[in-house]
C-alpha positions in Angstrom: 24.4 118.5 136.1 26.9 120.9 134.5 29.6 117.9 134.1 26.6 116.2 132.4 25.8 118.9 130.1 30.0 119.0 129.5 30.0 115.6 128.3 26.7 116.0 126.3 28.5 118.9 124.6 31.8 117.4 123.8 30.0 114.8 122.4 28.0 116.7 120.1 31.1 118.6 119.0 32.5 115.1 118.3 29.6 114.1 115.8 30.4 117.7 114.2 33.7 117.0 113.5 33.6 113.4 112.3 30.4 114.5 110.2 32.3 117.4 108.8 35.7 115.2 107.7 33.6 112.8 106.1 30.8 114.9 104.2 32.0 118.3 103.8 30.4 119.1 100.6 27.0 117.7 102.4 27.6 120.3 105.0 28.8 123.0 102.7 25.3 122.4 100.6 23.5 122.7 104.2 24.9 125.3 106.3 26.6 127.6 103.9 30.6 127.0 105.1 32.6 124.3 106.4 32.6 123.7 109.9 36.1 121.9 110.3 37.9 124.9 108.2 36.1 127.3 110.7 37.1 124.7 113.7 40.0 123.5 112.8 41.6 125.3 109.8 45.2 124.0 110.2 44.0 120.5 110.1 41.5 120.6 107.2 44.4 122.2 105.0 46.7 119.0 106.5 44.3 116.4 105.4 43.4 118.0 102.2 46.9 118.1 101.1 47.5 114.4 102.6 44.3 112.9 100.3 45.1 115.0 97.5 49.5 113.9 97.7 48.0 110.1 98.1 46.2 110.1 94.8 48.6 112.2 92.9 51.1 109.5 94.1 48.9 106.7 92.7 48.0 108.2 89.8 51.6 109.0 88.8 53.0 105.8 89.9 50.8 103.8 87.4 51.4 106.5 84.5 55.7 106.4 85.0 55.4 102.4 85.4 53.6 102.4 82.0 55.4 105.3 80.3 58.6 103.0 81.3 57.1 99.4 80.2 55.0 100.1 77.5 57.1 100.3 74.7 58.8 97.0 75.8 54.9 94.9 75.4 54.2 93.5 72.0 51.3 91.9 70.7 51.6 87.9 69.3 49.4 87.7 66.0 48.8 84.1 64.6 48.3 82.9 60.7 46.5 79.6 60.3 44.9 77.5 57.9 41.1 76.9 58.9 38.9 74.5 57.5 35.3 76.0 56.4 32.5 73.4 56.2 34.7 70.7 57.4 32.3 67.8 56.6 30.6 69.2 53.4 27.2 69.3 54.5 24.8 72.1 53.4 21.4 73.1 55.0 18.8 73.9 52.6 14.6 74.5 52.8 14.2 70.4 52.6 17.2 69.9 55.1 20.8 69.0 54.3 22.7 67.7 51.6 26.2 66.4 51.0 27.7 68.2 48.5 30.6 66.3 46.0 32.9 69.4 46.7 36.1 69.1 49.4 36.3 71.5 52.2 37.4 74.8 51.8 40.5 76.2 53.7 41.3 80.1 54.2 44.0 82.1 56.1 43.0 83.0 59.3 44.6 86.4 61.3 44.6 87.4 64.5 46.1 89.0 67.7 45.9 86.5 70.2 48.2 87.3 73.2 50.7 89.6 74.6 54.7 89.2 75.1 57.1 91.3 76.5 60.7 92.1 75.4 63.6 90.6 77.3 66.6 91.5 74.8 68.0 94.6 72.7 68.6 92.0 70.0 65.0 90.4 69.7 64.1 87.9 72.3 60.3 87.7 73.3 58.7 86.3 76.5 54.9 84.8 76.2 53.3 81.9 77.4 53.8 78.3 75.8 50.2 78.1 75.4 49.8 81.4 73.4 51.9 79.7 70.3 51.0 76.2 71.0 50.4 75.7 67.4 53.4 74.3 65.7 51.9 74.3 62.0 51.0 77.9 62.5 53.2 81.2 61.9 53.4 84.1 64.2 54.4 87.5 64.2 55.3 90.1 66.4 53.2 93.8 66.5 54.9 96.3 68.5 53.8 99.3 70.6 54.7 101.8 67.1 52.6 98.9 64.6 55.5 97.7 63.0 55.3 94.1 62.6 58.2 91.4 63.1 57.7 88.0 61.9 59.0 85.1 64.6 61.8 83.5 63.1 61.8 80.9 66.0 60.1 79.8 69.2 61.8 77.7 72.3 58.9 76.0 74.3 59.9 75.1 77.4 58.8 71.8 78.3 58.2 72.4 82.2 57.1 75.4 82.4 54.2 77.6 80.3 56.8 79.7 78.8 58.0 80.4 75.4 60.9 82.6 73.8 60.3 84.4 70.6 63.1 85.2 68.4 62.8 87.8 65.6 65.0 90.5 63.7 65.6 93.7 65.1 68.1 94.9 67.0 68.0 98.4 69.4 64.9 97.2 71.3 64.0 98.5 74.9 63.8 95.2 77.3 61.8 95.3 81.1 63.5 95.3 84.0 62.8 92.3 86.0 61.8 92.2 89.7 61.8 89.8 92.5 58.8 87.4 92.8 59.9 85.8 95.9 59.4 89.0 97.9 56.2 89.4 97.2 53.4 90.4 99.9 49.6 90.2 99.7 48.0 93.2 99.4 50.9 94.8 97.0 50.3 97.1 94.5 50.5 96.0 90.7 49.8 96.9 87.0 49.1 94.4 84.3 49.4 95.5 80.8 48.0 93.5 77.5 46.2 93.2 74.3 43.1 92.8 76.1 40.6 89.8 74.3 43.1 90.4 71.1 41.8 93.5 69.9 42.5 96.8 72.7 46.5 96.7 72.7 48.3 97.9 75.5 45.4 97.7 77.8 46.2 99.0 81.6 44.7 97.8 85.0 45.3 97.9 88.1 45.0 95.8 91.0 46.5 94.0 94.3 48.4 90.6 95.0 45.2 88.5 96.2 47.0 85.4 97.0 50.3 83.9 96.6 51.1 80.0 95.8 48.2 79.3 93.9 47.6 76.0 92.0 45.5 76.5 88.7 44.5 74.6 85.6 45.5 77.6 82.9 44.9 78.3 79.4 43.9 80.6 76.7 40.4 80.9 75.7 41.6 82.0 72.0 44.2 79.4 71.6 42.1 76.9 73.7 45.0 74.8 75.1 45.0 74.0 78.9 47.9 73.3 81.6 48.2 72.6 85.6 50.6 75.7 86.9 51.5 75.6 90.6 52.7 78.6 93.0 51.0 81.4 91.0 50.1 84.4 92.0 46.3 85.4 92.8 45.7 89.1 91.2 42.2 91.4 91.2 44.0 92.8 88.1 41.4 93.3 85.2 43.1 90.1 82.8 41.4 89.5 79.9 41.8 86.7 76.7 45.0 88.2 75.3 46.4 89.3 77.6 48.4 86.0 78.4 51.7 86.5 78.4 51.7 90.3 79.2 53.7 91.4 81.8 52.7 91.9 85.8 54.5 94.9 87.1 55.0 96.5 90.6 55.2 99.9 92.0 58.4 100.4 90.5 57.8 99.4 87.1 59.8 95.8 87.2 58.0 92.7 85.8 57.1 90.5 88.9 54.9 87.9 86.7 53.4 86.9 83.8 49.8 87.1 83.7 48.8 83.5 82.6 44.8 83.0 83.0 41.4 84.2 84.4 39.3 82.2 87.2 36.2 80.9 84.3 33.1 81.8 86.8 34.6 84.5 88.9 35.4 88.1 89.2 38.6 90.0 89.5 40.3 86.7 90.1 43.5 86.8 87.6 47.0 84.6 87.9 50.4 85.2 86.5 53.4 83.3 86.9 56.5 84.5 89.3 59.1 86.2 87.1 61.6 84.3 89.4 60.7 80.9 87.8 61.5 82.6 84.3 64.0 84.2 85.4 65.6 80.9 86.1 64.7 79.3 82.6 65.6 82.4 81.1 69.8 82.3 81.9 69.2 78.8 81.6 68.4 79.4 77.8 71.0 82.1 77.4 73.4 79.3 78.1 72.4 76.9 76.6 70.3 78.1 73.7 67.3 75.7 74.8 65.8 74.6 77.9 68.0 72.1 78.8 65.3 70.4 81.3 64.9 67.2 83.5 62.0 65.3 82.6 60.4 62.6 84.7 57.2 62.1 82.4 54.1 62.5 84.3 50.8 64.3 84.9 50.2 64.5 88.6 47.5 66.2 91.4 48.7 66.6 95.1 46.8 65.3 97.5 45.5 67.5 100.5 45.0 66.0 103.8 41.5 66.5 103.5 41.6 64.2 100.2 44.0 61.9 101.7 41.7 61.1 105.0 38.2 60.8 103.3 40.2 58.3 100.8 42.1 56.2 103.3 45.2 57.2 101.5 48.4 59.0 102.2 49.2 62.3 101.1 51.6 63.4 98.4 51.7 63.4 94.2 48.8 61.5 92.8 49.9 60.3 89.3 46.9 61.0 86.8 49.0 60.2 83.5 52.5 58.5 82.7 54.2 59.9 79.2 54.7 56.9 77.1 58.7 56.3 76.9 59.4 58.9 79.7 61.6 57.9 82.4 58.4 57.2 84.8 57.3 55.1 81.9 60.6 52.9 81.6 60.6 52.6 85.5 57.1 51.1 85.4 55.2 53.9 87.2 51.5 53.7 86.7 48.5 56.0 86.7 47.0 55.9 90.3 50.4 55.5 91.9 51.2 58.3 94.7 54.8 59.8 95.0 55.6 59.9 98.5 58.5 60.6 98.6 61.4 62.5 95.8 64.8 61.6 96.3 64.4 60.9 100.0 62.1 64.5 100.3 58.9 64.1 101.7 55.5 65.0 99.3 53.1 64.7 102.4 53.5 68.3 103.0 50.7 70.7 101.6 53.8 72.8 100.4 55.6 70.2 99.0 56.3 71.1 94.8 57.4 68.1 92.6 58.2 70.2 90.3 60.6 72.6 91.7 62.2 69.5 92.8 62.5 67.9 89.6 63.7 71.4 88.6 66.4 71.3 90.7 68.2 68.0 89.6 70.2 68.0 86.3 69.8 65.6 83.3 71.0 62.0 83.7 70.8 62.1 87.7 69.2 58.8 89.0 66.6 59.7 91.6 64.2 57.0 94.1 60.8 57.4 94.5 58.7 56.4 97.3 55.5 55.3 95.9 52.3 54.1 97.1 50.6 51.1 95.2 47.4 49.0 96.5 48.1 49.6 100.0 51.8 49.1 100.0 54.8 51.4 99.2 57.7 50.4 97.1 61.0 52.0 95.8 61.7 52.7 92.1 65.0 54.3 90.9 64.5 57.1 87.8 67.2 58.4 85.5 65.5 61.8 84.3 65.8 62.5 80.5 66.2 65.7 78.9 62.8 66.9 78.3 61.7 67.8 74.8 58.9 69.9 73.4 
């Protein structure tokens, strides 16, 4: 009886203390004192200073990561012609009219993404699909609101990336991180003019997923674009914030945040630094992005696809570029790449594009390809890609 009442008792103390570390100010409210400082004083000092340390920590990791990148994110403005009252037509109390008059076109303004400074001298990171508009003029609006006007823009053809070139000289670039070390769960803080109006907007977030495939674009530019091996972020990522800069603990860009999941919550992508990175010191060399070009829209097929459809895995070609190499070689819409230069597509992993990446221009490549049932070889010279 007395071992049972011994059990019973350390028991009870148990529910104390686990009631007391997880609602102390219920207990304080109810019974006047706190029973884990009376029980255990050392430890209730111990786990105070431990949960207090941990959010100081947080706290002041996000403020030094921003203190260090902010001034190095810029905001892209756009100046356009827009067409009021495109086809004339005026409403009126006995319905519409067609007036004699031509349409009217005014200047339109506004902040419609977010870049990032790479270079003392004036080079700009964004995404290709921010300044997709090649009759339109853009400037630059930095952290201070002095404006720069972009005296050029390189597009790279492979990737959704631009570089924006103005004036100015003394500027503060980012430090770039690695992308390809990357683990879900990480910590990371995305900065951007959030839906073109709050500049230098700040949220925080984890790495939800790694090597994502998405269809991307900009709801304020409205241009779209299949990106593969993204990264998945909870991140609050907003219209214009495209092109802003994904940072880790440390305060090193690790991506580029690119789109939002239309539909769903806290689901945000950017692209791995690494793959700008790359094009980046491809540029510097080069002064463009000198990049091989096959000339075709593709999907990859899952296994999943490839069994309920009786066909074999790999890159499902869903548009050929007229006069692109695929073109000349007589690839056609519905053909399936199984194989690239003697590297298998089947895998779920497999990425055309890094491998097309990876060759240089002029190098002949064979393609396995999949046609009605049968497969056939085709030799490709890859091109220099163009805007």
């Amino acid at each position: 009886m007395r071992k049972f009442k011994r059990i019973l008792t350390i028991i009870a103390v148990g529910i104390v203390i686990v009631f007391s570390l997880l609602g102390g100010a219920i207990s304080d409210r109810l019974f006047g004192y706190k029973i884990i400082d009376r029980l255990f004083p050392h430890l209730s000092r111990n786990l105070t200073s431990m949960v207090t340390q941990k959010v100081l920590t947080e706290e002041s990791v996000v403020i030094d990561a921003v203190d260090k990148v902010g001034p190095s994110v810029v905001t892209i403005n756009i100046e356009e012609e827009q067409t009021t009252n495109p086809f004339g037509i005026e409403f009126g109390p006995f319905g519409f009219s067609f007036p004699q008059n031509s349409p009217q076109t005014q200047k339109i303004q506004q902040n419609i993404g977010t870049g990032f400074i790479i270079s003392q001298d004036g080079l700009i990171v964004t995404n290709k699909h921010v300044v997709s508009n090649t009759k339109a003029t853009y400037k630059i609006i930095a952290k201070d609101d002095q404006t720069y006007d972009v005296k050029n823009i390189y597009r790279d053809p492979a990737n959704d990336l631009a570089i924006l070139k103005i004036e100015a000289s003394g500027l503060k670039p980012v430090e770039m991180g690695d992308s390809d070390k990357l683990k879900v769960g990480q910590f990371v803080i995305a900065i951007g003019t959030a839906l073109g109006e709050f500049k230098n907007t700040v949220t925080t977030g984890v790495i939800s997923g790694l090597g994502r495939g998405i269809m991307a674009g900009s709801a304020l530019e409205g241009s779209t674009e299949r990106l593969d091996n993204v990264i998945q972020t909870d991140a609050a990522i907003n219209p214009g914030n495209s092109g802003g800069p994904l940072l880790n603990s440390a305060g090193q860009v690790i991506g580029i945040n690119v789109a939002v999941a239309s539909g769903g919550q806290n689901i945000s992508f950017a692209m791995p630094i690494n793959i700008i990175k790359e094009a980046i010191d491809n540029f510097n060399k080069t002064g463009k992005f000198d990049r091989p070009f096959l000339g075709v829209r593709y999907r990859m097929i899952s296994r999943d696809v490839a069994l309920m459809n009786d066909v074999p895995q790999g890159a499902y070609v869903v548009e050929v570029v007229a006069d692109s190499p695929a073109d000349k070689a007589g690839i056609k819409a519905g053909d399936i790449f199984t194989k690239f230069d003697n590297q298998s597509l089947k895998d779920e992993k497999a990425d055309l594009a890094k491998m097309i990446s990876q060759k240089k221009v002029g190098d002949k490549v064979s393609l396995t390809i999949w046609r009605d049932g049968k497969e056939m070889e085709k030799d490709v010279v890859l091109q220099q890609a163009t805007e």
